[in-house]
TIZA-615077 format. One record per residue (C-alpha): x, y, z. Coordinates in steps of 0.05 Angstrom, whole numbers, padded with zeros to 5 digits, always signed. Layout:
BEGIN
XYZ;...
END
This chain:
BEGIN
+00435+02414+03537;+00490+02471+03529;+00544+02427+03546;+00518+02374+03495;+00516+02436+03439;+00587+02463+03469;+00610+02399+03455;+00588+02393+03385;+00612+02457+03373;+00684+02440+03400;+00687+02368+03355;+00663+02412+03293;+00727+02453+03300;+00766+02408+03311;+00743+02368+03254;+00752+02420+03202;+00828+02442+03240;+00827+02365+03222;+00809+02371+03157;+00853+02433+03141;+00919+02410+03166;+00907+02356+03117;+00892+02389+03059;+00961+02432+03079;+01015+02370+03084;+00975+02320+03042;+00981+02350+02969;+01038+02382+02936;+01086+02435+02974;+01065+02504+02978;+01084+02533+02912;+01110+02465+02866;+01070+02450+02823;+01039+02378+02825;+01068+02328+02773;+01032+02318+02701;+01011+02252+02701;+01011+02265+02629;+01084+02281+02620;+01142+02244+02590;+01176+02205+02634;+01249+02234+02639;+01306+02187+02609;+01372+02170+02629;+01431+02204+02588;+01471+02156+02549;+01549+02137+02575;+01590+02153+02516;+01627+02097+02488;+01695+02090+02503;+01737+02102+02428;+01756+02041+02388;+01837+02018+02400;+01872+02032+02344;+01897+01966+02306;+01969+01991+02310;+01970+01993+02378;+01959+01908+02371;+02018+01894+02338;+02066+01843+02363;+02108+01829+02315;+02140+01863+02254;+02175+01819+02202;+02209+01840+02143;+02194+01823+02074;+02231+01839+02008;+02185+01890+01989;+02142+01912+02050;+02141+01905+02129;+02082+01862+02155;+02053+01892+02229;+02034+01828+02252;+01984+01822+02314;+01987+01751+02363;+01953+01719+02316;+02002+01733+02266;+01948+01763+02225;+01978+01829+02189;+01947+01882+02222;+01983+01933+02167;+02030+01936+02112;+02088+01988+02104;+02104+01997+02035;+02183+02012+02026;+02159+02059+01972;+02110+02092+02006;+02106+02153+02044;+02156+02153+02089;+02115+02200+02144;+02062+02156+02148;+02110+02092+02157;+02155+02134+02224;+02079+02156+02248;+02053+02084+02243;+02112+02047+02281;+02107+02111+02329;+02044+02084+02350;+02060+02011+02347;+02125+02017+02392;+02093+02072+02436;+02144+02130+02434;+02177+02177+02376;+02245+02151+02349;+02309+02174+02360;+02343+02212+02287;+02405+02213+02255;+02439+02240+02191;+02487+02203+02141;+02515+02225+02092;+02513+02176+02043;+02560+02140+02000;+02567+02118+01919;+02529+02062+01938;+02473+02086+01987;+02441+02164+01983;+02443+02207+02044;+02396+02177+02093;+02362+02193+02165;+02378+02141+02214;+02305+02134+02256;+02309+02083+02310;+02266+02053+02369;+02317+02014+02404;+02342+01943+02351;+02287+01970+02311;+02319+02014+02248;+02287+02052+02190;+02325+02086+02142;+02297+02144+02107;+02325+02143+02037;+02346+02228+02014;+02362+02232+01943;+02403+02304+01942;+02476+02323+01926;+02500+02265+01882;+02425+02229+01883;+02387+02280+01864;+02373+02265+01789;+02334+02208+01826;+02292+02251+01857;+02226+02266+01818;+02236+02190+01791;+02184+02131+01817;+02213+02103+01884;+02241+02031+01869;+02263+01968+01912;+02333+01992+01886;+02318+02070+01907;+02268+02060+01959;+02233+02119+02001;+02260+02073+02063;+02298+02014+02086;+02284+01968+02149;+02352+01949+02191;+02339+01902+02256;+02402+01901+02308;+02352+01858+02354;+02304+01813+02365;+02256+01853+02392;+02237+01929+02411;+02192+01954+02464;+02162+01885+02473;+02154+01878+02395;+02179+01816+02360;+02225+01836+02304;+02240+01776+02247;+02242+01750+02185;+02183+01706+02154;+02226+01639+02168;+02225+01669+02243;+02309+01691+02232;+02325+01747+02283;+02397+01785+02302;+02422+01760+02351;+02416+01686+02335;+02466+01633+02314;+02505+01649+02254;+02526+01573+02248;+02448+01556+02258;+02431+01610+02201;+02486+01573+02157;+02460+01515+02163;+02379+01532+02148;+02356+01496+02079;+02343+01542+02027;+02398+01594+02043;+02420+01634+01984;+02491+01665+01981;+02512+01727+01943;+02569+01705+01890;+02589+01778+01893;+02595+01783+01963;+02554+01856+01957;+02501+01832+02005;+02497+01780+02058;+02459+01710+02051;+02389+01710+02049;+02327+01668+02045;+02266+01714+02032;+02266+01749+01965;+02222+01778+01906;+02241+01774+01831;+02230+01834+01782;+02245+01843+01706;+02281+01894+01692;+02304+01936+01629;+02375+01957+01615;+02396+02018+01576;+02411+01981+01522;+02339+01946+01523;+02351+01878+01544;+02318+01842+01592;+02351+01810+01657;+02320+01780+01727;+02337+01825+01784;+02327+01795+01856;+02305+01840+01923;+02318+01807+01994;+02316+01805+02070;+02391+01791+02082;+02437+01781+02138;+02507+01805+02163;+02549+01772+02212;+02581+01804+02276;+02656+01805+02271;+02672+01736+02292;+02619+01706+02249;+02582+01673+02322;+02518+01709+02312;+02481+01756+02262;+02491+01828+02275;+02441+01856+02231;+02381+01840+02187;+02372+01890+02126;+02312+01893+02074;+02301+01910+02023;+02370+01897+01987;+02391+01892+01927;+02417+01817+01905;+02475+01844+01858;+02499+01773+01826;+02548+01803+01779;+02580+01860+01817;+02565+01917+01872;+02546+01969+01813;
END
């Protein structure tokens, strides 16, 4: 009879050693403090999203018109405009970005037919930064003009860094003078003060004395020295018909 009540005595203990070793390792660790089923679940931080590609840096192709350059994408939708009267910062920062890399720069002085002018240039790809001073500057607090422009384009190339540089009908230096020549719709200069050309604009424009006469702006085209190829594409240029005034 004592051994059956030992016994019981011994399987009590154990049961509640049991029953305490349980209550130790089955709930939460000493001192953390058991989750609230009640509170919000924790969410995942958003990934930031990457920053939109700027349109410039899409552009292809630049071709020159008679009164603006068109930065053309693949599609040959124009991606921007560049104004030849426009602010001439804003054109060297845009073609910074489309070409990748800040120009080269340099001075000229100028002559009685073209102002002082900084020479900017990405490889073919030319832009001339028009500075009325010295003998231009009564033209300088007057409203830019395709005749005095705030810039001019110059291409020595058909491309630079990888971008396409041309004319609307596709014309690019470098290519066949003889092929130019013979492209319908070529226009030559009676004065011989610009080269041919084939893209132009038309404005009206007063004379001091108060008539009226047509004026014509264009893309045009100089040979290299042995007339084989074109050396240069210029816009925008005056089309002087009845001299190089």
């Amino acid at each position: 009879m004592t051994r059956i009540r030992l016994a019981g005595a011994l399987t009590a203990v154990a049961l509640s050693l049991v029953l305490a070793l349980t209550g130790c390792f089955g709930g939460s660790p000493a001192g953390t403090p058991a989750p609230d089923a009640d509170a919000p679940a924790a969410t995942a931080e958003p990934t930031p999203s990457a920053a939109p590609a700027d349109p410039l840096s899409t552009v292809t192709a630049i071709v020159a018109r008679p009164e603006s350059l068109e930065l053309r994408g693949a599609a040959g939708d124009v991606v921007a405009e560049l104004d030849y009267l426009g602010d001439v910062d804003h054109a060297i920062d845009s073609l910074t970005v489309v070409f990748g890399a800040e120009p080269s720069a340099e001075e000229y002085p100028g002559s009685s037919h073209f102002s002082p002018s900084t020479a900017h240039r990405w490889g073919a790809f030319e832009l001339w930064e028009r500075r009325y001073v010295d003998n231009w500057a009564e033209f300088a607090e007057r409203a830019r003009t395709l005749n005095q422009p705030s810039f001019g384009v110059v291409f020595t190339g058909p491309d630079a860094a990888g971008v396409a540089l041309a004319t609307e009908q596709g014309v690019v230096a470098g290519a066949s003078w003889a092929a130019l020549s013979a492209m319908p719709g070529l226009q030559v200069n009676p004065s011989g003060c610009s080269g041919p050309y084939l893209d132009y604009t038309t404005h009206d424009e007063t004379w001091p004395d108060g008539t009226v006469h047509e004026k014509r702006y264009g893309v045009d085209f100089i040979a290299n020295d042995d007339e084989s190829s074109i050396a240069r594409v210029r816009a925008p240029l005056p089309i002087h018909e009845d001299g190089c005034a």
